[in-house]
C-alpha positions as CSV (number, residue, x, y, z in Angstrom):
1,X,96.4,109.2,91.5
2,X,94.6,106.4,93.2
3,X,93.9,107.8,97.0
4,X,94.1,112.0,97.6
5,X,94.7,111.5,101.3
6,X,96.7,110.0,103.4
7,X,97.1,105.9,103.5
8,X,95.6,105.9,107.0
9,X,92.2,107.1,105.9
10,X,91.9,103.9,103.7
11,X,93.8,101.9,106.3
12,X,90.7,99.0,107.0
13,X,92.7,96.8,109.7
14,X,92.4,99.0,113.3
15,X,88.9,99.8,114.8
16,X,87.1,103.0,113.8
17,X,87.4,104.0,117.2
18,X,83.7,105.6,116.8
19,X,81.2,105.9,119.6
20,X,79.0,104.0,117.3
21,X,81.1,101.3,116.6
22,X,81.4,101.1,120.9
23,X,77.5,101.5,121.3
24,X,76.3,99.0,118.2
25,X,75.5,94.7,118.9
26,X,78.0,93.0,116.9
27,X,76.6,92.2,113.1
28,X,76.2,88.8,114.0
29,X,76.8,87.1,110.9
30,X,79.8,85.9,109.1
31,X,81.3,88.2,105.7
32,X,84.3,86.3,104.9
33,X,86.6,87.7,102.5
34,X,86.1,86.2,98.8
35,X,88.4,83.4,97.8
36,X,88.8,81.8,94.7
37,X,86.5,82.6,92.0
38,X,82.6,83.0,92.3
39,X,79.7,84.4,89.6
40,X,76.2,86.4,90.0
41,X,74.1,88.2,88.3
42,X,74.6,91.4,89.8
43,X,77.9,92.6,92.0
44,X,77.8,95.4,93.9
45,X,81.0,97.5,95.3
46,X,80.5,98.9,98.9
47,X,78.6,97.8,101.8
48,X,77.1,100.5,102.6
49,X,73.6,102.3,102.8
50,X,73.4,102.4,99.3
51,X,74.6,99.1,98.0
52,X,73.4,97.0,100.6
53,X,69.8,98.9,99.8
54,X,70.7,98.1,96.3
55,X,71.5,94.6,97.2
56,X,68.3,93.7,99.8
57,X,66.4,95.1,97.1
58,X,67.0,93.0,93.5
59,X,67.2,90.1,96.0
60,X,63.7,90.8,97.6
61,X,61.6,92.3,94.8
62,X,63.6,91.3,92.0
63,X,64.8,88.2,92.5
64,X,68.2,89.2,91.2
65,X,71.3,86.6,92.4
66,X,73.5,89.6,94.4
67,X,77.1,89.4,95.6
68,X,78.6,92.7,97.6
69,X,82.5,93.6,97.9
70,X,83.2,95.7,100.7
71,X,87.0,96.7,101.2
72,X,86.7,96.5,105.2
73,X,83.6,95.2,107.0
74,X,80.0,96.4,106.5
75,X,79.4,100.2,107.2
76,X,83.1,100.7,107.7
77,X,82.8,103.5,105.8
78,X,80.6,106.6,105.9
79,X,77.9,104.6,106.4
80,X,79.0,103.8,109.9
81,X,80.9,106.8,111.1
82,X,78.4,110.1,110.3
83,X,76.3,111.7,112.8
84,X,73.3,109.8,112.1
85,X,71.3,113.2,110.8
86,X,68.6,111.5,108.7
87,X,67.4,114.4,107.1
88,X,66.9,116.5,103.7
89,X,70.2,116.4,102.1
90,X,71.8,114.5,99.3
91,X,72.9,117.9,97.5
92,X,75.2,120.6,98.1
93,X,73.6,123.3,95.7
94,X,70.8,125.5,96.0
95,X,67.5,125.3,95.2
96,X,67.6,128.2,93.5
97,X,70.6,127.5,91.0
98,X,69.4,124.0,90.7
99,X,65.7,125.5,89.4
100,X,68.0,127.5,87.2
101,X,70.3,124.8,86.0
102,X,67.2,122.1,85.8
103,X,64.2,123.8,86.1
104,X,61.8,124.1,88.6
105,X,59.6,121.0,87.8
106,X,62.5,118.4,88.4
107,X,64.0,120.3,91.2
108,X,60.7,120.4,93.1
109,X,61.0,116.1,92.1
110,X,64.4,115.9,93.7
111,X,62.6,117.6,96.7
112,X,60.1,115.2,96.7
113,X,62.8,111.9,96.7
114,X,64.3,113.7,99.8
115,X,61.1,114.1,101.9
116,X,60.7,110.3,100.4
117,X,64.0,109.1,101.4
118,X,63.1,110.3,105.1
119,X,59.8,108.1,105.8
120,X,61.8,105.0,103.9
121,X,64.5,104.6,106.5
122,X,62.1,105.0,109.1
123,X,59.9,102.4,107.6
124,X,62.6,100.2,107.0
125,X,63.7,100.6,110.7
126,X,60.0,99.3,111.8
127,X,59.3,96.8,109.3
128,X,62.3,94.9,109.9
129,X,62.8,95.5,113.7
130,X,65.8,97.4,113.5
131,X,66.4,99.5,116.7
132,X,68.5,102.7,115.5
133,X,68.0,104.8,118.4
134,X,65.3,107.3,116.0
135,X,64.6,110.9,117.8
136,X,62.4,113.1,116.2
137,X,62.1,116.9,116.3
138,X,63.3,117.7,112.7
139,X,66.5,119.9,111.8
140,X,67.3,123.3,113.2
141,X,69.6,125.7,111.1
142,X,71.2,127.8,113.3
143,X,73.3,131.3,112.5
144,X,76.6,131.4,113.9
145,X,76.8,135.2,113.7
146,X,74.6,138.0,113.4
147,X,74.8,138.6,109.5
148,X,73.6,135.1,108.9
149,X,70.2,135.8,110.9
150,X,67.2,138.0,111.0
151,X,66.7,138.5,106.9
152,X,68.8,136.3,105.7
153,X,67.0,133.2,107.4
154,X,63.7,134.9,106.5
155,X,65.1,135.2,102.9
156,X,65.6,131.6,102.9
157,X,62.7,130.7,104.7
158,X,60.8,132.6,101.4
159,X,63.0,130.4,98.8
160,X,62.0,127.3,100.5
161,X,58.1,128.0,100.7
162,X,58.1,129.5,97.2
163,X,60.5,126.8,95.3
164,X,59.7,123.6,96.9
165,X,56.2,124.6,99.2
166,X,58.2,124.1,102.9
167,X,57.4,126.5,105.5
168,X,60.2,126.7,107.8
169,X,59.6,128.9,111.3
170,X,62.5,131.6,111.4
171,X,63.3,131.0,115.4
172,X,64.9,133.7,117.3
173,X,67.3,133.2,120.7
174,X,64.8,133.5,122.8
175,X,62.9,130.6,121.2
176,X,65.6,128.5,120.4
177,X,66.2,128.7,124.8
178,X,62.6,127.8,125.2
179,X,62.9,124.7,122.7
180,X,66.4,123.9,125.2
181,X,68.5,125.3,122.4
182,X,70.4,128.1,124.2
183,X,74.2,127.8,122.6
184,X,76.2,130.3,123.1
185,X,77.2,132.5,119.6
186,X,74.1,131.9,117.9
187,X,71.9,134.5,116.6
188,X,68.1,132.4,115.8
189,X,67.4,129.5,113.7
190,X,65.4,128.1,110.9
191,X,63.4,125.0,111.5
192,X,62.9,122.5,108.9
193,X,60.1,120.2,110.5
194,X,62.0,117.1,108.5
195,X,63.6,114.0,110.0
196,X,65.1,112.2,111.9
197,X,68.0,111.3,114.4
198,X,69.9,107.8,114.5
199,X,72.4,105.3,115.3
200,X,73.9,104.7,112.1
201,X,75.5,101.7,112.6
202,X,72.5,100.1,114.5
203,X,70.7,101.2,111.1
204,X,73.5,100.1,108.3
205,X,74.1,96.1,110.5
206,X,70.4,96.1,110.2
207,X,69.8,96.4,106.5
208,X,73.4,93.9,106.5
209,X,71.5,90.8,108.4
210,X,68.6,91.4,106.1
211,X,70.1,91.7,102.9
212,X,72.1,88.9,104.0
213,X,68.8,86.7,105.6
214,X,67.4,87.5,101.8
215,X,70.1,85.5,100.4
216,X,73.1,88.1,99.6
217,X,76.4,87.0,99.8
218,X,78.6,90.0,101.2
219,X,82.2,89.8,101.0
220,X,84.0,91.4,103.8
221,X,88.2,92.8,103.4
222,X,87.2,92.4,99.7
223,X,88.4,95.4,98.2
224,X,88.3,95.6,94.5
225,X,91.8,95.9,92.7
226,X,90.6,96.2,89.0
227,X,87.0,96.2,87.2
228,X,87.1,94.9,83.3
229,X,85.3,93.9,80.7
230,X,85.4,90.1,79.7
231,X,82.8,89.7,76.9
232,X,79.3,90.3,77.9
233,X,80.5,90.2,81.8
234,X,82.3,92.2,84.3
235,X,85.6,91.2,86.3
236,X,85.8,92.0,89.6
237,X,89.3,91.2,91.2
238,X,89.9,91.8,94.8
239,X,93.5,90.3,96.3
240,X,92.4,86.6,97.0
241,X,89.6,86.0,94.4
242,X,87.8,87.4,91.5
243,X,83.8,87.6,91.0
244,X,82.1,87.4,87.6
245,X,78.9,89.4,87.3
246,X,76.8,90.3,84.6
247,X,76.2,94.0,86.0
248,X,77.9,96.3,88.3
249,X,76.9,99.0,90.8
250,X,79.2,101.2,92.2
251,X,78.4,102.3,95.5
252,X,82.1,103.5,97.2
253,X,81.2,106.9,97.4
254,X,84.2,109.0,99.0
255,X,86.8,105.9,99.2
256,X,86.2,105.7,95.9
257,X,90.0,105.0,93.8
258,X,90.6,106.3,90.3
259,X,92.9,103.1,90.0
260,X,90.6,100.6,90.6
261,X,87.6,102.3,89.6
262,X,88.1,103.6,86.0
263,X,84.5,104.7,85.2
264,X,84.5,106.8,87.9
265,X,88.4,108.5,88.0
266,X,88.5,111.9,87.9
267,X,84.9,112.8,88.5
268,X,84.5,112.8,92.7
269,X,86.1,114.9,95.5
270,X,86.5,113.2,98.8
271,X,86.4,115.1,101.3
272,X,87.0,114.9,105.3
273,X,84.8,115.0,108.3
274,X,85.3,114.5,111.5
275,X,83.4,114.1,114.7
276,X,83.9,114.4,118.6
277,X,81.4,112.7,121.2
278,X,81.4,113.7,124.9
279,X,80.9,111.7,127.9
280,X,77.0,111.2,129.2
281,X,76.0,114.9,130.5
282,X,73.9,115.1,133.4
283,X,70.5,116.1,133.8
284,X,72.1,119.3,135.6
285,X,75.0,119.8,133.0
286,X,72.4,120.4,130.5
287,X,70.2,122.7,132.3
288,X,73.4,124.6,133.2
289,X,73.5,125.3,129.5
290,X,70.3,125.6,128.9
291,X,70.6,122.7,126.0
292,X,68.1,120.0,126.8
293,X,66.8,119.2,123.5
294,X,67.5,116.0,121.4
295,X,67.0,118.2,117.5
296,X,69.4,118.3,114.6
297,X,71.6,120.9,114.1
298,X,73.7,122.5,112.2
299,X,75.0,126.0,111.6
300,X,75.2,128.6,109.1
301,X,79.2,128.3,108.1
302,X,80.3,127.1,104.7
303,X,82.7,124.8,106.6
304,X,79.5,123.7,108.7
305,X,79.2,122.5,112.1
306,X,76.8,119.1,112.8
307,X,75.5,118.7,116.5
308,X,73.1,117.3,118.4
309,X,72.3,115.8,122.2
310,X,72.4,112.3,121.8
311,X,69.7,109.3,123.8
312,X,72.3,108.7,126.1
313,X,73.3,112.1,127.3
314,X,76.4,112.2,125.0
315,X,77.1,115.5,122.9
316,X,78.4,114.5,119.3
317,X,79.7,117.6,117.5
318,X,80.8,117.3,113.6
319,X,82.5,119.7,111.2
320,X,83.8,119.5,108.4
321,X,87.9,121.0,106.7
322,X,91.6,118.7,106.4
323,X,92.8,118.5,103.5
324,X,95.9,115.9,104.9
325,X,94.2,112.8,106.9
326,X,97.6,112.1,108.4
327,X,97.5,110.9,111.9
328,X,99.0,114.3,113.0
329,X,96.3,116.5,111.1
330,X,93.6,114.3,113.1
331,X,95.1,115.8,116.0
332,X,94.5,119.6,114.9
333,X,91.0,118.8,113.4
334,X,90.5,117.3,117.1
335,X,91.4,120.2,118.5
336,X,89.6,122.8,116.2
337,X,86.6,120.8,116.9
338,X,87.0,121.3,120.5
339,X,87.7,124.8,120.4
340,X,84.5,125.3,118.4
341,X,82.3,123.4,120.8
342,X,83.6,125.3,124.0
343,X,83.2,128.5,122.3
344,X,79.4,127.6,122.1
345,X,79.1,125.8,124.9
346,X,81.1,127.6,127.3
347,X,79.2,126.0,130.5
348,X,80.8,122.5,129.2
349,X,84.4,123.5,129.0
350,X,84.9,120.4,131.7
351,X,83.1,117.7,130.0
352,X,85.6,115.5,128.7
353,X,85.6,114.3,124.9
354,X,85.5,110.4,124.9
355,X,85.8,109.7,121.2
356,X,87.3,111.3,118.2
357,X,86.7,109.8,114.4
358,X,87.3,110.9,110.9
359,X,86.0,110.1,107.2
360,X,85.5,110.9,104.1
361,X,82.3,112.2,102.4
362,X,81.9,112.5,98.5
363,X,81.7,115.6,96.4
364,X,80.5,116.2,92.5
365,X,81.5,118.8,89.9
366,X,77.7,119.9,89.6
367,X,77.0,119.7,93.4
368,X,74.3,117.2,93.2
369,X,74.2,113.3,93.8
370,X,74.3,110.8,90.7
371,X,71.9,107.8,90.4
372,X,72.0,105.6,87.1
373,X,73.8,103.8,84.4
374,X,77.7,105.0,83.4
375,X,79.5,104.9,79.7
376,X,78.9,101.2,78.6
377,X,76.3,98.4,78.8
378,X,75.6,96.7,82.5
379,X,77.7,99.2,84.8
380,X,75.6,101.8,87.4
381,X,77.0,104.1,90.3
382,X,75.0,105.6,93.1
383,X,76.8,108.0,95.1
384,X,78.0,111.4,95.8
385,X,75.4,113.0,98.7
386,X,77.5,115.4,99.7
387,X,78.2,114.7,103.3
388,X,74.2,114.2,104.2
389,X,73.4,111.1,102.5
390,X,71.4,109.1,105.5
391,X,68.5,108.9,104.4
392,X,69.1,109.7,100.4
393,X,71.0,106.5,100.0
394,X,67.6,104.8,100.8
395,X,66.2,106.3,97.7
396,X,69.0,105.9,96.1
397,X,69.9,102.3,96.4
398,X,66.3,101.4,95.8
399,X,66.4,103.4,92.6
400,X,69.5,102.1,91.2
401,X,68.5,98.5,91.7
402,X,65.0,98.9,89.7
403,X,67.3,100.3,87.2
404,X,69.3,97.4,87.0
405,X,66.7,94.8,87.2
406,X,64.9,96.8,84.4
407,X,62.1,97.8,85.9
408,X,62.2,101.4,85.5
409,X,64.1,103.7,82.7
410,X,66.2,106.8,84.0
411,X,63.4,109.0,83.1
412,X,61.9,107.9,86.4
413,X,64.5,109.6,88.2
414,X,64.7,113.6,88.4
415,X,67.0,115.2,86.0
416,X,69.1,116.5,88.9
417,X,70.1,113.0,89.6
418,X,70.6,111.8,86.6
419,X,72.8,114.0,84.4
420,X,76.1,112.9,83.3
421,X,78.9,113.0,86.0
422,X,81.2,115.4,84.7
423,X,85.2,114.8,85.4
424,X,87.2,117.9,87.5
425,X,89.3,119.6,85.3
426,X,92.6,118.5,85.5
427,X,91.5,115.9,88.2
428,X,95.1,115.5,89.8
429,X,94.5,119.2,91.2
430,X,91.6,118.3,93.2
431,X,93.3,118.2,96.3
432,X,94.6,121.6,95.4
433,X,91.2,123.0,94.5
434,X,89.8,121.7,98.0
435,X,92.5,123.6,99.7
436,X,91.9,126.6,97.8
437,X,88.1,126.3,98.2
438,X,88.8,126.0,102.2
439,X,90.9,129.2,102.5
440,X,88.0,131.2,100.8
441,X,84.8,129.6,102.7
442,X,86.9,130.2,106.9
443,X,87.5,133.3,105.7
444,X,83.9,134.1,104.8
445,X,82.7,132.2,107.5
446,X,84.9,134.2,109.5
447,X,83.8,137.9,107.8
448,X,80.0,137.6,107.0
């Protein structure tokens, strides 16, 4: 099984239709498709955060010759299209199992990379005079219902300061409404004083005209049909040329396909996320709610909710569920989306939503992100972040390149990174274990 979802989810011919892609200067440089045939040292598959992070980075401070293949056009992907949360993330299990599973010394290192990953995208953003559109403020947690507050946010607020040294405030309603945080169907908050908001597509066609000012060549509607082995080199063939390269890096992340990917079939879940964005509020629409504040947020559900008040006025509210990606299931996770946002924010029932967009983020067996070198000589992946991989990918794609260019051994990485990826069991029955996985987490979002 090549693709789990629908064709129009890989369809990379009509416009995103994003707020970003309406609100972002035009790349400005030419990524023609690759024609004939063409060699480099290293190719890279994906232009996105990652590989072109990857790619800026052997051509920079490794002098590496770099070629990228991207199926559709630079940051078509998740890359351009999430809610621009550049925050702690990268991983979908907890701190505690992951001390458990790989002990508290690399755990407390993957920590470190995250809080890492944060000041590198910001850094990158100055040094190279890319405008992203950064707010501060952090990331607020927020219960959606009683159960999920009072202890339980001071229960994690403990696991935090003891595992990884964090102190996180618990907030309560009425200090979430001084901060201009009063949603409706909350009950308090932890704060995690970490990160950053941003336009991710400002940020991605940023790192694109510098990777490519540093001598990349990125090939745009590129998408790679097969990967093989030809002697001592790779094969790269995409449907109007093929590129020779003596190492690979995989960086596809959730459009990943078993087909044309071998190394990596079976052992990723895609999953969908989608996002709504609101006309410009006014000044007195805000106040009306009582939500003034530009913070990162995100709720308490296992099928989460991403929000925030954008530069412009605009409200962007994300969530995640679908398991189809058909045209007509775009329309229901529209309209669950919308139902969600009204129920918090009842005073903006009348603000119309201007844009509605959909991905895919990437999902591992062991719940954590893989950086490193796959089964065979010359061929690396960095992927998998779990649907929060903004600023991660920064980390990531520098890591992978100093990899490839041999400057540093996996043992520089922390052990939660870079343990084997593991394949699903029964891989063609990931679809069906999504859907089962969904059922339970709305009804425990629903119950507790």
């Amino acid at each position: 099984m090549s693709s789990l979802y629908h064709p129009a989810l890989y369809d990379r011919d009509p416009p995103v239709g994003s707020y970003w892609e309406a609100s972002a200067p035009p790349l400005g440089r030419e990524t023609p498709p690759l024609h004939d045939t063409a060699t480099c040292e290293v190719a890279v598959i994906g232009a996105g955060y990652t590989g072109l992070t990857a790619a800026l980075t052997l051509a920079e401070q490794h002098g590496a010759g770099v070629a990228v293949l991207e199926a559709g056009t630079p940051g078509w992907g998740a890359s351009g299209r999430n809610g621009g949360f550049c925050c702690l993330g990268g991983a979908k299990l907890g701190y505690g199992v992951m001390a458990r599973r790989y002990g508290l010394a690399e755990t407390r290192r993957f920590f470190a990379a995250q809080m890492e990953s944060i000041d590198l995208v910001q850094q990158t953003c100055a040094e190279r005079g890319i405008d992203a559109d950064i707010t501060g403020g952090g990331e607020i947690l927020l219960a959606h219902k009683a159960s999920r507050g009072g202890a339980v946010l001071q229960a994690e607020r403990e696991e935090l300061r003891e595992l990884v040294g964090l102190d996180c405030p618990v907030l309560d309603n009425d200090a979430l409404a001084a901060r201009g945080l009063a949603g409706a169907g909350f009950h308090g908050g932890l704060e995690l004083p970490l990160g950053v908001g941003l336009h991710p597509l400002k940020y991605l066609r940023g790192l694109a005209r510098a990777a490519l000012d540093a001598g990349v060549t990125v090939y745009g509607h590129s998408p790679v049909t097969a990967l093989q082995r030809e002697g001592a080199d790779f094969l790269l063939v995409t449907p109007r040329g093929r590129l020779r390269a003596r190492k690979v890096i995989l960086a596809t992340n959730g459009y990943t396909e078993d087909d044309s990917m071998r190394p990596l079939a079976g052992r990723l879940m895609p999953a969908l996320s989608s996002i709504i964005v609101t006309r410009p509020l006014s000044a007195a629409e805000q106040k009306a709610q009582g939500w003034t504040s530009m913070v990162m947020c995100a709720d308490s559900r296992r099928l989460l909710h991403y929000f925030r008040l954008l530069p412009d006025g605009r409200f962007l509210w994300g969530g995640r569920g679908g398991i189809s990606g058909s045209p007509a299931a775009a329309a229901r996770s529209q309209a669950r989306l919308r139902r969600t946002f009204e129920h918090h924010y009842p005073a903006w029932r009348h603000v119309e939503t201007e844009y509605f967009w959909r991905g895919l983020v990437c999902l591992t067996k062991p719940l954590v992100p893989f950086v490193g070198k796959l089964e065979g000589e010359g061929l690396y992946a960095a992927l998998a972040y779990h649907g929060n991989g903004v600023s991660f990918t920064a980390w990531a794609g520098r890591a992978v390149a100093a990899q490839v260019a041999g400057a540093q051994g996996a043992e520089a990485l922390p052990a939660v990174l870079r343990a084997p990826l593991p394949r699903f069991p029964l891989p063609f029955l990931r679809k069906a274990y999504l859907t089962g996985a969904y059922a339970v987490y709305g009804a425990q979002d629903a119950l507790t």
